[in-house]
C-alpha positions in Angstrom: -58.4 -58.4 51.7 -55.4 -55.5 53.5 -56.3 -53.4 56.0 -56.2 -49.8 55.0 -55.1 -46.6 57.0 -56.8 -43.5 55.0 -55.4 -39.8 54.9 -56.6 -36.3 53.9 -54.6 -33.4 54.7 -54.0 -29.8 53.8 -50.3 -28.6 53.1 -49.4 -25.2 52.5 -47.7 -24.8 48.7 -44.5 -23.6 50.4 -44.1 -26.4 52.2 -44.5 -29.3 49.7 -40.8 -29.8 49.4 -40.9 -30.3 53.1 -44.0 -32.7 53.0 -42.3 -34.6 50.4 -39.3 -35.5 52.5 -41.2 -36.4 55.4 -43.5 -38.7 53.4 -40.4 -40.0 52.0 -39.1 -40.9 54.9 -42.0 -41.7 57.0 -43.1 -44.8 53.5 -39.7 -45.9 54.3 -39.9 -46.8 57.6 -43.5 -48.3 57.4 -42.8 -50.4 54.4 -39.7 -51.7 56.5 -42.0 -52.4 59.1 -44.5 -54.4 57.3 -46.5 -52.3 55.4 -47.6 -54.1 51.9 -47.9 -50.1 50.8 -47.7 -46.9 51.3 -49.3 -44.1 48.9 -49.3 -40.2 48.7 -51.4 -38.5 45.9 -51.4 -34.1 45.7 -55.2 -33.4 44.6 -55.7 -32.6 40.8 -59.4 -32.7 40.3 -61.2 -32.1 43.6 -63.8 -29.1 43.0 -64.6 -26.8 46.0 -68.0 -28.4 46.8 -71.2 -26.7 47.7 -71.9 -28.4 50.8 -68.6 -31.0 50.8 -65.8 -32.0 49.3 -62.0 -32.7 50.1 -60.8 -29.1 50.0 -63.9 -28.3 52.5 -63.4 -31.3 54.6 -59.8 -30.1 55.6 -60.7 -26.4 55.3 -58.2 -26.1 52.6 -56.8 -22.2 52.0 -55.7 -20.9 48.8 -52.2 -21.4 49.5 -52.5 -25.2 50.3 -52.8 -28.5 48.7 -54.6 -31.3 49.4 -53.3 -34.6 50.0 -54.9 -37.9 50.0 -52.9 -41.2 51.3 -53.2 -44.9 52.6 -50.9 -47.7 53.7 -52.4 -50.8 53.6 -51.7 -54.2 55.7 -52.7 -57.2 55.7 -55.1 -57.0 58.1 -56.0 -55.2 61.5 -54.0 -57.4 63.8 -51.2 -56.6 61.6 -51.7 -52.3 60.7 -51.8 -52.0 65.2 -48.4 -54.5 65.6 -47.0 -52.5 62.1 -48.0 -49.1 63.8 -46.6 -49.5 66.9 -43.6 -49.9 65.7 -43.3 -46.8 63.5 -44.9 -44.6 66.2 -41.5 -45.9 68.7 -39.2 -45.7 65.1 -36.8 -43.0 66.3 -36.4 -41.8 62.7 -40.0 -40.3 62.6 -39.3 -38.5 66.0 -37.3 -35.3 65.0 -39.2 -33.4 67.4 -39.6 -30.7 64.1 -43.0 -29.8 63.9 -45.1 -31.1 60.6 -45.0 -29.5 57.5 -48.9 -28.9 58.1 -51.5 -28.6 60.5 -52.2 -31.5 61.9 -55.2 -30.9 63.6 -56.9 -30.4 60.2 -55.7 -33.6 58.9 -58.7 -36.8 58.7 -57.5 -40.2 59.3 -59.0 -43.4 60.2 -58.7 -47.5 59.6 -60.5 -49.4 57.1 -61.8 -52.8 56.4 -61.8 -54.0 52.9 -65.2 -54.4 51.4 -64.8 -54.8 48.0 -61.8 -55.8 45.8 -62.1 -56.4 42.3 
């Protein structure tokens, strides 16, 4: 069962285009590394929740999207080795900041559970 590496992020409207190209780019160079895949989705039916939701969770403002993502591996072991080598991948080091705000952006590593 893959390993997967989750994402939920807020992007301002204006800078989709922006967001796009870096995604682009930044699936390119994990797939070539090893990646089985690699996955961006713009929210379409994520209602502003009472007490949560996605929008809440990243603190989402009118003027921004949310995104949710995953690469998967094929396992742990694999997803650090895989990682390591896109964070030292000098394409994904323009030294331009992101397209968003990256200290509202969620993240973590999963273990498949259930796979039907």
């Amino acid at each position: 069962m893959p390993y997967v590496d989750g994402f939920l992020l807020a992007v301002p409207k204006a800078n989709l285009d922006a967001y796009r190209a870096l995604a682009e780019l930044a699936g390119k160079v994990w797939m070539e590394h090893g990646a089985l895949s690699y996955v961006e989705c713009l929210a379409d039916d994520v209602p502003y929740g009472e007490l949560t939701s996605f929008p809440r969770a990243v603190q989402a403002k009118d003027d921004e999207i949310v995104i949710f993502s995953w690469i998967t591996y094929p396992d742990r072991a694999s997803r650090d080795a895989i990682n390591a080598k896109v964070m030292a991948d000098p394409r994904l080091k323009s030294g331009d900041a992101p397209p968003f705000d990256g200290k509202r952006m969620i993240y973590g590593g999963f273990e498949g559970f259930v796979s039907l």
